[in-house]
Biopython code that builds the backbone (N, CA, C, O; Angstrom):
import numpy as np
from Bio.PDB.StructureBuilder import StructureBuilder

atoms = [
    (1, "UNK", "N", (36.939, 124.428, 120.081)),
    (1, "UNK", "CA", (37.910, 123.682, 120.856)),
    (1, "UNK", "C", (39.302, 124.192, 120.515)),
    (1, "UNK", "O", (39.557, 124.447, 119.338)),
    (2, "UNK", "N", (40.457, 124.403, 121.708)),
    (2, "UNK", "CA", (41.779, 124.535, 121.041)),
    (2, "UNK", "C", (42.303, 123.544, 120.187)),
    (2, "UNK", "O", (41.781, 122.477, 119.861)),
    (3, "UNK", "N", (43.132, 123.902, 119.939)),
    (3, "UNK", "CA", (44.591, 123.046, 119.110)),
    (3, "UNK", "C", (45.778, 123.726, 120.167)),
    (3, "UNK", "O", (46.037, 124.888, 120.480)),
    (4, "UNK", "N", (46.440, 122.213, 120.600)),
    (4, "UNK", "CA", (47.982, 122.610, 121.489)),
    (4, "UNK", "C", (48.944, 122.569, 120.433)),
    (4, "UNK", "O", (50.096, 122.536, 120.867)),
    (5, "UNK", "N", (48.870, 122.561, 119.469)),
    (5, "UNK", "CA", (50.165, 122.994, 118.273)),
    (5, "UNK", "C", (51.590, 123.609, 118.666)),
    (5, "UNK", "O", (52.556, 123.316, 117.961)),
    (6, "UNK", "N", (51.740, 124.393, 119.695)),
    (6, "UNK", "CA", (52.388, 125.106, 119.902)),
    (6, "UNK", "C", (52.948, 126.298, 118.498)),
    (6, "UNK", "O", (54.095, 126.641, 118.210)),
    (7, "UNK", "N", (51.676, 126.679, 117.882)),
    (7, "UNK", "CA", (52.346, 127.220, 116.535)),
    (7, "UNK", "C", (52.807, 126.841, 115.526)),
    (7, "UNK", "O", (53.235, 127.526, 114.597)),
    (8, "UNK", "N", (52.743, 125.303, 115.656)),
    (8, "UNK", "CA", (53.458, 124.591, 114.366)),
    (8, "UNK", "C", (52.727, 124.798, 112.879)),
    (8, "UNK", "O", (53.180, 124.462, 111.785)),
    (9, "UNK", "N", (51.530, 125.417, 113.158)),
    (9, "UNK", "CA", (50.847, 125.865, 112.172)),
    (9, "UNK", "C", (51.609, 126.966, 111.020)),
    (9, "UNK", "O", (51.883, 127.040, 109.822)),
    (10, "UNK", "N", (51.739, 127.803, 112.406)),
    (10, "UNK", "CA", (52.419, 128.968, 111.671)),
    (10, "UNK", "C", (53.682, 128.773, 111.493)),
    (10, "UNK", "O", (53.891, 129.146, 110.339)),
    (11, "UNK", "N", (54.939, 128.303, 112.083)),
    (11, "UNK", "CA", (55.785, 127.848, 111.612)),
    (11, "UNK", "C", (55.912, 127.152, 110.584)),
    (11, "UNK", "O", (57.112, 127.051, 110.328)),
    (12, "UNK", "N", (55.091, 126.450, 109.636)),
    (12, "UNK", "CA", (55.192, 125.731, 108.425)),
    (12, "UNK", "C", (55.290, 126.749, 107.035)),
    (12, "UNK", "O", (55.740, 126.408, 105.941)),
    (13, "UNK", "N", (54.630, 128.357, 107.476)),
    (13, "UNK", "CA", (54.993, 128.944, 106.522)),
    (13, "UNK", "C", (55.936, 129.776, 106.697)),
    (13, "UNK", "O", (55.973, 130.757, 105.954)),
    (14, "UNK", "N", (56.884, 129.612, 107.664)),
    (14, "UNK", "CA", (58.199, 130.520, 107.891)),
    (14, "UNK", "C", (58.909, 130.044, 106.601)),
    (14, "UNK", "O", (58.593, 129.226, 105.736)),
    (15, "UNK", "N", (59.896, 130.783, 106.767)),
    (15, "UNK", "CA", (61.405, 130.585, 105.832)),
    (15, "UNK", "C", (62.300, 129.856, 106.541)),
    (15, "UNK", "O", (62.123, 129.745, 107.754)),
    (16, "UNK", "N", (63.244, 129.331, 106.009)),
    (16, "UNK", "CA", (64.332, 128.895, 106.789)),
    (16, "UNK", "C", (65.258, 129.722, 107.706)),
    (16, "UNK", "O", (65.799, 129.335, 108.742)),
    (17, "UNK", "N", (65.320, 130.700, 107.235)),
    (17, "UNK", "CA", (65.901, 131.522, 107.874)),
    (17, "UNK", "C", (65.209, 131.837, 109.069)),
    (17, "UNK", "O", (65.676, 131.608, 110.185)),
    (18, "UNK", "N", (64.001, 132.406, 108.840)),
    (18, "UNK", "CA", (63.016, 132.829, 110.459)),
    (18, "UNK", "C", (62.854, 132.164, 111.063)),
    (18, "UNK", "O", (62.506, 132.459, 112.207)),
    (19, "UNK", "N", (63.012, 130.802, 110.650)),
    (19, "UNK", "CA", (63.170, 129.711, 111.687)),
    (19, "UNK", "C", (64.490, 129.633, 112.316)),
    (19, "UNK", "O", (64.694, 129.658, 113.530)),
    (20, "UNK", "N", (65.538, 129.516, 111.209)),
    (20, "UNK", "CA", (66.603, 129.496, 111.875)),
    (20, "UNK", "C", (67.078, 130.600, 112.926)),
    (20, "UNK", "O", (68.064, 130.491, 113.655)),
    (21, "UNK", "N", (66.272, 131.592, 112.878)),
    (21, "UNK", "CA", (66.491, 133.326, 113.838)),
    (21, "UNK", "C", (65.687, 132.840, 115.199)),
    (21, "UNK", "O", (66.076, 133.267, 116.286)),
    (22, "UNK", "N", (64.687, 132.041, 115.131)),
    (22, "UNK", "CA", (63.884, 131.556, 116.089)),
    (22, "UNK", "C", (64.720, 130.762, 117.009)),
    (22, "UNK", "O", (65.157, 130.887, 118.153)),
    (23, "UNK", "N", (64.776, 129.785, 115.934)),
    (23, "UNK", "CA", (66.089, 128.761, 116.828)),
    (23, "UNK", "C", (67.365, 128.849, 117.563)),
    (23, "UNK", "O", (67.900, 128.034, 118.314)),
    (24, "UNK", "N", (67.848, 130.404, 117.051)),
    (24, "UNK", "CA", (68.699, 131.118, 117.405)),
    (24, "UNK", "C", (68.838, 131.455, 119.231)),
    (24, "UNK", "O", (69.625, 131.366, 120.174)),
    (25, "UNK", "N", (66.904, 132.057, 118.729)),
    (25, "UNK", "CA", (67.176, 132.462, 120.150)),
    (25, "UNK", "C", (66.695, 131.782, 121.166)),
    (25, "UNK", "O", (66.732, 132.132, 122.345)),
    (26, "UNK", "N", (66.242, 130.811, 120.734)),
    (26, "UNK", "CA", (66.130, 129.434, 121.575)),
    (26, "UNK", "C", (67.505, 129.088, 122.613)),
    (26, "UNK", "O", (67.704, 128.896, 123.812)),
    (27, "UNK", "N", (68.218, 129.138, 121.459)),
    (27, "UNK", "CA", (69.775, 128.812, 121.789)),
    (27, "UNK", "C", (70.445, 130.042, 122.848)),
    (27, "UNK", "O", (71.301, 129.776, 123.691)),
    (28, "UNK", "N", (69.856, 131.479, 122.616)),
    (28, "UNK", "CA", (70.640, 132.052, 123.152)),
    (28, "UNK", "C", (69.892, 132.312, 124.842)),
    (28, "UNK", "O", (70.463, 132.780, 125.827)),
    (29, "UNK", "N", (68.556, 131.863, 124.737)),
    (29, "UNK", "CA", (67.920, 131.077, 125.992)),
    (29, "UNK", "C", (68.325, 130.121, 127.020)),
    (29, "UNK", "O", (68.423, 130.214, 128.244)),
    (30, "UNK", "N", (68.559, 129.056, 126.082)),
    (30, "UNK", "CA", (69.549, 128.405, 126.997)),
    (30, "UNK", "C", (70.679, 128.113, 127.547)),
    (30, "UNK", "O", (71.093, 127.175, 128.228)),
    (31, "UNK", "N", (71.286, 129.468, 126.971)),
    (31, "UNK", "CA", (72.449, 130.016, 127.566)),
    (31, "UNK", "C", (72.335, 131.156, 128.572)),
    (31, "UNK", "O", (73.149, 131.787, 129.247)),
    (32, "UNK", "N", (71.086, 131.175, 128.422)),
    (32, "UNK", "CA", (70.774, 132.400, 129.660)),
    (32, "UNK", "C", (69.945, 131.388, 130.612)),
    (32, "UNK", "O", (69.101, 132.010, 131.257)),
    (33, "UNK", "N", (69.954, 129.848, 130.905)),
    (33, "UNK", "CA", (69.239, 128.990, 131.803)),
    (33, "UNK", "C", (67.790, 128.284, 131.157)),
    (33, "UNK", "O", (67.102, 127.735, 132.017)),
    (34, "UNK", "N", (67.501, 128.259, 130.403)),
    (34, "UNK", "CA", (66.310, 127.675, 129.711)),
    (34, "UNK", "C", (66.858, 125.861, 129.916)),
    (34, "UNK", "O", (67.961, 125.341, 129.743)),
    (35, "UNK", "N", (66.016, 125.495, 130.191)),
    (35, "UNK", "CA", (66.447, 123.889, 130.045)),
    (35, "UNK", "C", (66.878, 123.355, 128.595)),
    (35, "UNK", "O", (66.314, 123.842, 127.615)),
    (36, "UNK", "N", (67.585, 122.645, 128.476)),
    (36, "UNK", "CA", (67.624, 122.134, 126.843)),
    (36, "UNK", "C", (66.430, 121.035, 126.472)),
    (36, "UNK", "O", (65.869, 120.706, 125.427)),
    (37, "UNK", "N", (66.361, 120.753, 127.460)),
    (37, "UNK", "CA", (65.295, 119.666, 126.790)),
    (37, "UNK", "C", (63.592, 120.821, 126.550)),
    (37, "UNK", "O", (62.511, 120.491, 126.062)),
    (38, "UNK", "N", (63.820, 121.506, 126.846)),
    (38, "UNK", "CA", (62.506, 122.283, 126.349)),
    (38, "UNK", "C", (63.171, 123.428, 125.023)),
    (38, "UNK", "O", (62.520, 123.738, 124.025)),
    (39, "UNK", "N", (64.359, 123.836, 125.279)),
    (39, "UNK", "CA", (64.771, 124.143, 123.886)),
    (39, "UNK", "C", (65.038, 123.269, 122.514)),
    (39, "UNK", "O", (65.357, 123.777, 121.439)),
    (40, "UNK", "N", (64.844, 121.839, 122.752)),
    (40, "UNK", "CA", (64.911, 121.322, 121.962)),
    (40, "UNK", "C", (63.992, 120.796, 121.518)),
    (40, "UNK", "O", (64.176, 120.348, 120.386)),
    (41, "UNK", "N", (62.656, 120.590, 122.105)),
    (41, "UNK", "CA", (61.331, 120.401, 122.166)),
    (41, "UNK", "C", (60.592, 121.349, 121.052)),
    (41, "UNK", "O", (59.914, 121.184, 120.038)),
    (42, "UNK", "N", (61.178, 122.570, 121.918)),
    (42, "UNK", "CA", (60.702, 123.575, 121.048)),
    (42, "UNK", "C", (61.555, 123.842, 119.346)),
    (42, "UNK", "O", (60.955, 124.178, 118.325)),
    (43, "UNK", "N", (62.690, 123.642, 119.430)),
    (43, "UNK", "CA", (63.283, 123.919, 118.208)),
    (43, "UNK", "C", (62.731, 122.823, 117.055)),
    (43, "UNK", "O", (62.729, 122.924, 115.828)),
    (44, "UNK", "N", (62.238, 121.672, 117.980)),
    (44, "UNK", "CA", (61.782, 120.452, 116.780)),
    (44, "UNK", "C", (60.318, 120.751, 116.036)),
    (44, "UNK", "O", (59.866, 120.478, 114.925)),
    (45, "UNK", "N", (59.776, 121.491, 117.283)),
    (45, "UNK", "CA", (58.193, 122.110, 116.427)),
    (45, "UNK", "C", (58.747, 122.830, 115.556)),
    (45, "UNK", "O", (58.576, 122.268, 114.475)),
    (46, "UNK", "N", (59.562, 124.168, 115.372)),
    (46, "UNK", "CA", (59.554, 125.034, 115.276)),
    (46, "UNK", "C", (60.092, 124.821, 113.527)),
    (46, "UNK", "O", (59.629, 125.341, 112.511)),
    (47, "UNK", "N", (61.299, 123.797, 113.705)),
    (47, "UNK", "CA", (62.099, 123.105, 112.070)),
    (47, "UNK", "C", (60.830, 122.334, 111.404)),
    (47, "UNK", "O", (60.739, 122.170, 110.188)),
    (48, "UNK", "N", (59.869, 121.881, 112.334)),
    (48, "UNK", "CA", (59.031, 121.055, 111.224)),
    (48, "UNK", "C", (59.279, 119.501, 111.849)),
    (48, "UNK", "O", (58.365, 118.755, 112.197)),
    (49, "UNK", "N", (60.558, 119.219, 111.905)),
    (49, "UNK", "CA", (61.352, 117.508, 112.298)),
    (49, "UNK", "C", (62.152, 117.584, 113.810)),
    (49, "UNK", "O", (62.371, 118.515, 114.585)),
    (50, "UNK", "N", (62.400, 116.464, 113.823)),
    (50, "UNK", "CA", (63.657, 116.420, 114.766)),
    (50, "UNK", "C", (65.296, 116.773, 114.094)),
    (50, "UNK", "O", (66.299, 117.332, 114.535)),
    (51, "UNK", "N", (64.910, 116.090, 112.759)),
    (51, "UNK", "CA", (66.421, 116.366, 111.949)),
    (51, "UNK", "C", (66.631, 117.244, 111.785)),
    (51, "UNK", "O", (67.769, 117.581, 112.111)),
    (52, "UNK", "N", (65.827, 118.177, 111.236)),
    (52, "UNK", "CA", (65.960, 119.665, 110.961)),
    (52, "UNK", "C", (66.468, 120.370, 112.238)),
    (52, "UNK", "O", (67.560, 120.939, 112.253)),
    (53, "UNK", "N", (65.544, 120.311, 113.443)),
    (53, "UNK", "CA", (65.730, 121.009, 114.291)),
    (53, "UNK", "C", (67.511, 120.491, 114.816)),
    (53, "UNK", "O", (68.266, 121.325, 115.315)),
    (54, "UNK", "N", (67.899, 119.165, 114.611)),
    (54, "UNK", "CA", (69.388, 119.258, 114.937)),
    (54, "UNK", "C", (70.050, 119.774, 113.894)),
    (54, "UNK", "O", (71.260, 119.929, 114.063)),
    (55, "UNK", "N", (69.552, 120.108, 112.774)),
    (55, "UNK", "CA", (70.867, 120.446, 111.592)),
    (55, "UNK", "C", (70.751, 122.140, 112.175)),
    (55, "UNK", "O", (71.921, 122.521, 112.156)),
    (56, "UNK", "N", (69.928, 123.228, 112.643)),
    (56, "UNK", "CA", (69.837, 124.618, 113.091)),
    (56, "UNK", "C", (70.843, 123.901, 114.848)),
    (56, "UNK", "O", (71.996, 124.226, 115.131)),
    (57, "UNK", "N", (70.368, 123.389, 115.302)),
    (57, "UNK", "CA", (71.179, 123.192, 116.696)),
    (57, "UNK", "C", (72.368, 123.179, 116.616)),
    (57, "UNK", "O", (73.007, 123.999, 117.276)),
    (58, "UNK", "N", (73.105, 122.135, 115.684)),
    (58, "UNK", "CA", (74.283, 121.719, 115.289)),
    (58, "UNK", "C", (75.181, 122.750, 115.136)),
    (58, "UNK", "O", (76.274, 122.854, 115.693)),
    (59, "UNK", "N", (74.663, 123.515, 114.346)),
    (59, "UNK", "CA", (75.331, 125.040, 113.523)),
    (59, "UNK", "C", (75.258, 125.805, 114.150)),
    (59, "UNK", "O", (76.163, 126.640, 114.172)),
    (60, "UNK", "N", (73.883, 125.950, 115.183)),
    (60, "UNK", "CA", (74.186, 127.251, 116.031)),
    (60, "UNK", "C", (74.703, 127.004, 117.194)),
    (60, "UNK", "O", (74.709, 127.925, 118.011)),
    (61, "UNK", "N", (75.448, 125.279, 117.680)),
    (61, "UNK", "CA", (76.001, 125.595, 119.107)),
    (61, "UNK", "C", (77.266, 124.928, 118.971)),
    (61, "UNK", "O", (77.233, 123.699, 118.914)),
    (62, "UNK", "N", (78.149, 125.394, 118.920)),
    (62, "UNK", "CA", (79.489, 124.414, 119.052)),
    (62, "UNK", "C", (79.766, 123.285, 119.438)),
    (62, "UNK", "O", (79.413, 123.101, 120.602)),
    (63, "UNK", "N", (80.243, 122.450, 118.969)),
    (63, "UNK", "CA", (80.363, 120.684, 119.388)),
    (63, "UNK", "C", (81.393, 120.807, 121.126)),
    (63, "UNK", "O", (81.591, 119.744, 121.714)),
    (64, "UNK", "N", (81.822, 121.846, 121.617)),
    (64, "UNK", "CA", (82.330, 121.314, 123.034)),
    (64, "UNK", "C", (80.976, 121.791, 123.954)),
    (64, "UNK", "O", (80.663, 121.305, 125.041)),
    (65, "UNK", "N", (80.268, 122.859, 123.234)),
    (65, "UNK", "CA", (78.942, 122.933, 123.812)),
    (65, "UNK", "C", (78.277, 122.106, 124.078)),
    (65, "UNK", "O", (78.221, 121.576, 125.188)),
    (66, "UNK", "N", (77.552, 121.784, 122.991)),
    (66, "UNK", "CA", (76.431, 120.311, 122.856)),
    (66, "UNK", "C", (77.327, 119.263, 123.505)),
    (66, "UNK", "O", (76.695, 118.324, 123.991)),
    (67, "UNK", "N", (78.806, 119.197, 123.640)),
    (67, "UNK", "CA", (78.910, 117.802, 124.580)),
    (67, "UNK", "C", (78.597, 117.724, 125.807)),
    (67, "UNK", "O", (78.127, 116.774, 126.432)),
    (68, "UNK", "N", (78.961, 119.085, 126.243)),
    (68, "UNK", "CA", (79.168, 119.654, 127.770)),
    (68, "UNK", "C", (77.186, 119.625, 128.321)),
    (68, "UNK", "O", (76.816, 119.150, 129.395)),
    (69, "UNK", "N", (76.421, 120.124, 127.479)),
    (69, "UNK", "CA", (75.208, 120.168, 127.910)),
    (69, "UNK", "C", (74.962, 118.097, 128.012)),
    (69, "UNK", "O", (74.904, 117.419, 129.038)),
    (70, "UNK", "N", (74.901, 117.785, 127.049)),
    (70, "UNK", "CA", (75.005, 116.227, 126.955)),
    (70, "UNK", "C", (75.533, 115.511, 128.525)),
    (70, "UNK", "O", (74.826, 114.869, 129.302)),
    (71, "UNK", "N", (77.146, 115.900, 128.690)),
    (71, "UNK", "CA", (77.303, 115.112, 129.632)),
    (71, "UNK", "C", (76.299, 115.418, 131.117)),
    (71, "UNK", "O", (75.912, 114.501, 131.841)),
    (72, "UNK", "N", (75.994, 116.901, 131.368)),
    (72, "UNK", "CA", (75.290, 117.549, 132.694)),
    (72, "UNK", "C", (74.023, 116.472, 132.485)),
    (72, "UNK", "O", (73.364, 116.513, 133.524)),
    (73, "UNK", "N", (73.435, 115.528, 131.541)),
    (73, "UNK", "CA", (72.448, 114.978, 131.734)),
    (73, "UNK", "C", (71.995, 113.562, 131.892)),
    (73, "UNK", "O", (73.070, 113.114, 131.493)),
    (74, "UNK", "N", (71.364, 112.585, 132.118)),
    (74, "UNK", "CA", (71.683, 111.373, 132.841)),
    (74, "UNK", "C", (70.061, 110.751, 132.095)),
    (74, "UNK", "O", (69.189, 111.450, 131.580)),
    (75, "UNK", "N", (70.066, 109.542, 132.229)),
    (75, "UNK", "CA", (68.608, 108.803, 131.936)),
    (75, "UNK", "C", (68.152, 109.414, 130.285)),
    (75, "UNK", "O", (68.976, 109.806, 129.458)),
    (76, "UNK", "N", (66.396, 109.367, 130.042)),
    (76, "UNK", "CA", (66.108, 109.417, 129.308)),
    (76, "UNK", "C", (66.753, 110.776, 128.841)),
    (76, "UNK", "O", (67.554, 110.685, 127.911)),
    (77, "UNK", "N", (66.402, 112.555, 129.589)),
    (77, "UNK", "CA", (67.059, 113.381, 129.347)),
    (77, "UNK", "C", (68.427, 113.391, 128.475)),
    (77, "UNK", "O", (68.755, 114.184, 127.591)),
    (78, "UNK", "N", (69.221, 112.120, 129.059)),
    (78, "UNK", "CA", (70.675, 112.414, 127.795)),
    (78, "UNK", "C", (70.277, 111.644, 126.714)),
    (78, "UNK", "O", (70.688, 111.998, 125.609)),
    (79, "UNK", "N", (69.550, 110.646, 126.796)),
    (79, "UNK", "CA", (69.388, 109.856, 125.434)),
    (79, "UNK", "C", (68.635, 111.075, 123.950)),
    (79, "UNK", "O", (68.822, 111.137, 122.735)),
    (80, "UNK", "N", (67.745, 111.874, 124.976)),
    (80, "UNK", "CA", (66.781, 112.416, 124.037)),
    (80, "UNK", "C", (68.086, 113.572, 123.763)),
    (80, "UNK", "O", (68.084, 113.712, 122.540)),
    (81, "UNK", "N", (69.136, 114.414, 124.319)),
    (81, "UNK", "CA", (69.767, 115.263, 124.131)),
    (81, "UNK", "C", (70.551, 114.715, 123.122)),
    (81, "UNK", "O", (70.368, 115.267, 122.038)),
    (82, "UNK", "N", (71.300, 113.882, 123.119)),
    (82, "UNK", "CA", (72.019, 113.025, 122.329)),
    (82, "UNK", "C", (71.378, 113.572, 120.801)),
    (82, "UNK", "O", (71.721, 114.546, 120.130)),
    (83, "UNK", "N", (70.497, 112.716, 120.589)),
    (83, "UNK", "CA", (69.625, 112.341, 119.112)),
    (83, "UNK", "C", (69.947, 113.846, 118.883)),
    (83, "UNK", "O", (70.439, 114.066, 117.776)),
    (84, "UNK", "N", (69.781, 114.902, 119.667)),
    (84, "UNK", "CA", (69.105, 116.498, 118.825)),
    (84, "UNK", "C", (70.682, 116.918, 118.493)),
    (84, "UNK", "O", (71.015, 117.544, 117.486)),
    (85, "UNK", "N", (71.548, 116.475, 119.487)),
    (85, "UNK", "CA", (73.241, 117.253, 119.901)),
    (85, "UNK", "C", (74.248, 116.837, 119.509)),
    (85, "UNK", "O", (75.111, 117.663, 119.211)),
    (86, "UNK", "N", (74.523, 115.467, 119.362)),
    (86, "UNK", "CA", (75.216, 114.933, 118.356)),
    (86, "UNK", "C", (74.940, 114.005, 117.268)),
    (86, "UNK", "O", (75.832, 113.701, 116.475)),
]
sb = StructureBuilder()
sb.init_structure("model")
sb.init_model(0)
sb.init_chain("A")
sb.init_seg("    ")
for serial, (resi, resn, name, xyz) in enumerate(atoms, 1):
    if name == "N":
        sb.init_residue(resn, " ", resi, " ")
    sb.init_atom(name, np.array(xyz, "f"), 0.0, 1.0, " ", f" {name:<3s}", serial, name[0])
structure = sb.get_structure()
């Protein structure tokens, strides 16, 4: 039978860093049109947490960034952007 993990397997024995290079380009995804809410989906498997995955978000996107993506979003979408963005 599968496992839908999305890799979280193997992500548990990354480094912080290869995660954080991962998360990177997560980030530089959704600056090339990737939705955020699936970059952030993905960055939360990828840290292990949700906290984690905002402390790599935080650092790798500038606070007029993360507001600006924040405000473009409405309903559950901004609530869940919120928690990861500010």
């Amino acid at each position: 039978m599968f496992t839908h993990d999305l890799g979280a397997s193997l992500y548990k024995t990354w480094t912080a860093e290869q995660r954080r290079d991962e998360i990177s380009k997560l980030v530089e995804g959704y600056r090339g049109g990737t939705p955020l809410g699936i970059v952030c989906n993905l960055a939360e498997i990828i840290a292990g947490n949700r906290e984690l995955a905002k402390e790599y978000l935080t650092a790798l996107m500038p606070l007029a960034e993360r507001q600006a993506a924040v405000a473009k979003e409405s309903g559950g979408m901004r609530t869940l952007l919120e928690e990861f963005l500010l």
